[in-house]
Each structure stands twice: as C-alpha cells, then as structure tokens.
C-alpha positions in Angstrom: -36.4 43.0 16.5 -34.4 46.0 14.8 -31.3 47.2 15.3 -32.5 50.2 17.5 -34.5 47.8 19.5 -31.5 45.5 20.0 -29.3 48.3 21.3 -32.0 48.9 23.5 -31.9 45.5 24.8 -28.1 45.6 25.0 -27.9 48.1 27.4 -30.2 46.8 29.6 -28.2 43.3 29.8 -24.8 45.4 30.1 -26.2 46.8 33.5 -26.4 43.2 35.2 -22.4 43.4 34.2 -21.8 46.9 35.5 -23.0 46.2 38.5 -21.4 42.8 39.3 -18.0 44.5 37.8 -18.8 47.1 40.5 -19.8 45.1 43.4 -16.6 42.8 43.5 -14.9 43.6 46.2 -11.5 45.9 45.9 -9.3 43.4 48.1 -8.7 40.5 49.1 -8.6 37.2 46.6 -11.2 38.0 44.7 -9.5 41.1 43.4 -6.4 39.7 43.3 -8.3 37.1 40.6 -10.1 40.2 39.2 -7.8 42.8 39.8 -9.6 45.3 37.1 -13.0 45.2 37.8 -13.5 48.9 38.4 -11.9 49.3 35.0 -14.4 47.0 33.0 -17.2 48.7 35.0 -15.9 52.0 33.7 -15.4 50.6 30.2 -19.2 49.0 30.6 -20.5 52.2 31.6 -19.5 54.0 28.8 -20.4 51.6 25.9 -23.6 51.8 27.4 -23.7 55.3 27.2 -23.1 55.5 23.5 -25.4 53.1 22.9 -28.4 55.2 24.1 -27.4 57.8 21.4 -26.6 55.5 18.8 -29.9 53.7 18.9 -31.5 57.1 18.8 -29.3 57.8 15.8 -30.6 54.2 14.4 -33.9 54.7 14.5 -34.3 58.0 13.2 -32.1 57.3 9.8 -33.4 53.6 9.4 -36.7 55.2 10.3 -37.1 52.3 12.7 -38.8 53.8 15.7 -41.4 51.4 17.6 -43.6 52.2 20.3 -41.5 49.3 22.1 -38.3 51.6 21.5 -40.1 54.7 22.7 -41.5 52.7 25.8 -38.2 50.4 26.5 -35.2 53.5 25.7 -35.8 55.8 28.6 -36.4 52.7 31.1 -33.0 51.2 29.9 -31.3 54.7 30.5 -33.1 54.9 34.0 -31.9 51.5 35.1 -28.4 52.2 34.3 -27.9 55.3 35.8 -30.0 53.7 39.2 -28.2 50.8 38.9 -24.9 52.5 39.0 -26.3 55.1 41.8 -27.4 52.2 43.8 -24.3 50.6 43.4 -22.4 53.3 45.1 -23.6 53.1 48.7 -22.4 50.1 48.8 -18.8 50.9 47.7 -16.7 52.0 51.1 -14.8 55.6 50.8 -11.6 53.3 52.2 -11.7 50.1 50.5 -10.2 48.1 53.4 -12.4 49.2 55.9 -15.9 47.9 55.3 -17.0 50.0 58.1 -15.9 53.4 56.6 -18.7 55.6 54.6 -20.2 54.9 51.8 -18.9 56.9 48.9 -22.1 58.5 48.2 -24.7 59.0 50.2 -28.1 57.0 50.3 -30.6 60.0 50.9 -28.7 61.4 47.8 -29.6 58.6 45.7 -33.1 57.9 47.1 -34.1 61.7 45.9 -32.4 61.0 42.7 -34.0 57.6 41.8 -37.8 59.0 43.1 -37.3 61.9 40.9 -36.5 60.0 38.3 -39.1 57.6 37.9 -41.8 59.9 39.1 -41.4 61.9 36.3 -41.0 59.0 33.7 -44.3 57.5 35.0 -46.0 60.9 34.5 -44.6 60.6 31.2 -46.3 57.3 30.2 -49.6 58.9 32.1 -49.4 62.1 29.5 -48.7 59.4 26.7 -52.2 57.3 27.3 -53.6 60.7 27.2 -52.3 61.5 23.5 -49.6 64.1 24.7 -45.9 63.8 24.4 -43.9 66.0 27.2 -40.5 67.7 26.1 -37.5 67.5 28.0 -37.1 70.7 29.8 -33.7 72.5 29.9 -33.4 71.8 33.6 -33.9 68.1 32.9 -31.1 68.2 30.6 -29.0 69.8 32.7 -29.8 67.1 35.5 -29.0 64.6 32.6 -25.9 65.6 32.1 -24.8 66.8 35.2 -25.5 62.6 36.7 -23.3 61.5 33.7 -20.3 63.3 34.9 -20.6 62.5 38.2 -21.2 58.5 37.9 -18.2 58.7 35.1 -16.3 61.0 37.7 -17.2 58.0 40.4 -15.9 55.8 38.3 -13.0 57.2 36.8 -12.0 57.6 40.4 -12.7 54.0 42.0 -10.3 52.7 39.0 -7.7 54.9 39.8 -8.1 54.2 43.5 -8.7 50.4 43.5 -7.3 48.8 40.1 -4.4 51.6 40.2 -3.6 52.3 43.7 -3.7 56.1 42.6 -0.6 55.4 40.8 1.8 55.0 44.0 1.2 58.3 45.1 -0.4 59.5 48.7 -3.9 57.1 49.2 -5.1 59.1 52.3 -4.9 62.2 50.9 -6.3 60.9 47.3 -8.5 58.9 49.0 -9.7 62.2 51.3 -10.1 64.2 48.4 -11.9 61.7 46.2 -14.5 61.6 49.1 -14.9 65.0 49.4 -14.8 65.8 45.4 -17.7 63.3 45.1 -20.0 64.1 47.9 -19.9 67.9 46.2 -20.5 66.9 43.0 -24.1 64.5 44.0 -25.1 67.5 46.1 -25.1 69.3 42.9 -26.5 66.8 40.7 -29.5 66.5 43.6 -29.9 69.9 43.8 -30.8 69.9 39.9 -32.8 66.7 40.1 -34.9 68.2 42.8 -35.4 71.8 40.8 -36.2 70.4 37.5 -38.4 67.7 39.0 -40.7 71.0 40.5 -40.2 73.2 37.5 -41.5 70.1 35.5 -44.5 69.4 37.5 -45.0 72.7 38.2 -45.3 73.1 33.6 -47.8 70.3 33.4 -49.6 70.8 36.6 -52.8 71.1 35.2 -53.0 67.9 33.2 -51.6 66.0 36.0 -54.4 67.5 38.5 -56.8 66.6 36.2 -55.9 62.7 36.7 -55.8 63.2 40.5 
C-alpha cells in the first residue's frame, strides 16, 4: 500500500478515536480521568483534515493514484465529517443536564448525511458508466461551510467542557454557543440541500437514464 493509500487509511482509523474522544462524557469521573477529551477530539479532527489534502498532494507528485484511493478518499472524508455530525446529537447544550437539547439538531444532520451519500453513490453510478462528475461550486461551498462549523463545534465544546469558558459567565456562553451553532448548521443545510438539487438537476439526464 502507498503512502497516499495509507493516509487514506489513517483517517478512517482516526474517526473511531474522534468519536470516542467526543462521546466521553463532560462530568463526572470519567472526565475528571480524562479531563481533555474535547481537546484531543479537536486536535483528532484536524490532523485528519490535513490528511485528506496531503494524500491528495501525495498522490499526484508521487504519481501514486489507485482506483482504491479514488474509491476509498471521498468515503474516508464522508465518514469523518458523519461521524462527527452524528456525534453531536448526542452532546447536551448544558453538559450537566442530560436532559437538555442536543447541540445540534437531528433533522439537521439526517438532511446533511442523505445528501451526502446520495450524491457520492451517484458518483460511483457515473464512474461504472465511464464519466467522472466535477465538484460543483455549490458543493464546495457546502464543503467548506461543514468544516467551519464541525471545527466551530469543536472549538466550542473544548472551551466549554475541558476549559470551563475560561472562568467567565457559563449560562450566557453556554446560551450563546447554542444559539451560534444552531445558525451556523441551518446554513450549512441550507447549502447541502441547494447544491444537492443544482447537482442532480446538472446530470439529470444521465441519471434518468439508469432509472
């Protein structure tokens, strides 16, 4: 396996981390044994990230692109940024309170995930078919704008839960963070919904043809 390849496989094993870094609970024993979870979960995240461009990078100057890399990149990058959406609903907007709302919101991420893999399996459908389907502007912006936001998430549950927003006012931080993040996924789904249609509205007649 080549180094492309093994990035690849890295960040798909670095998920299983993320998401038990993000899972441990913010109180209580086990965060007073693992009191900077959130922090490692943040760090995970963005290794990860990097490694998505740098095995990009890889393969194109070691001229090591495989059809396993083509096939295996985009589902690594789609399990991270599901696993990490996923993840969310189940972290409480107050961390004491395992009754309180989630931080984001389920329908949010069910729109996000469908979206997502709908559009890579049309992908791999085009592919069998002999045709490779650009990234569409829109798509890029929905990239992006899912970046920020999980990094935003995250940036914000360390500051809440491994730094007690730095001794200042936790109900109004706390408040704010909730309201910050709900506005920022109603964004991002508003672009994953609009470049998902502009996309299959593009390539609508090759994908009719397979209906």
């Amino acid at each position: 396996m080549n180094l492309a390849n093994r990035l690849t496989v890295f960040r798909i094993i670095a998920t299983v981390f993320f998401v038990m870094a993000v899972l441990l609970p913010a109180t209580g024993d086990v965060h007073q044994m693992f009191p900077f979870t959130r922090t490692l979960a943040l760090a995970i995240f963005v290794v990860a990230g990097l490694t998505d461009w740098l095995d990009g990078y890889v393969a194109r100057k070691r001229g090591q692109k495989t059809n396993f890399g083509v096939l295996l990149d985009p589902v690594a990058d789609k399990i991270l940024t599901t696993a990490a959406f996923i993840c969310f609903i189940e972290v409480r907007a107050i961390p004491s309170d395992p009754t309180s709302a989630p931080i984001v919101q389920g329908w949010m991420v069910l729109i996000i995930v469908s979206r997502d893999f709908l559009i890579m399996g049309l992908r791999l459908i085009a592919r069998e078919q002999g045709v490779v389907l650009t990234a569409e502007q829109l798509g890029k912006h929905k990239t992006v704008s899912q970046m920020v936001t999980i990094i935003f998430v995250l940036v914000g549950l360390t500051a809440r839960d491994d730094f007690r927003w730095f001794n200042l006012d936790a109900a109004h931080h706390n408040a704010l963070f909730e309201v910050i993040v709900f506005w920022m996924m109603l964004v991002t789904t508003a672009l994953t919904v609009v470049s998902g249609l502009a996309y299959l509205y593009k390539y609508r007649k090759l994908f009719l043809e397979n209906v």
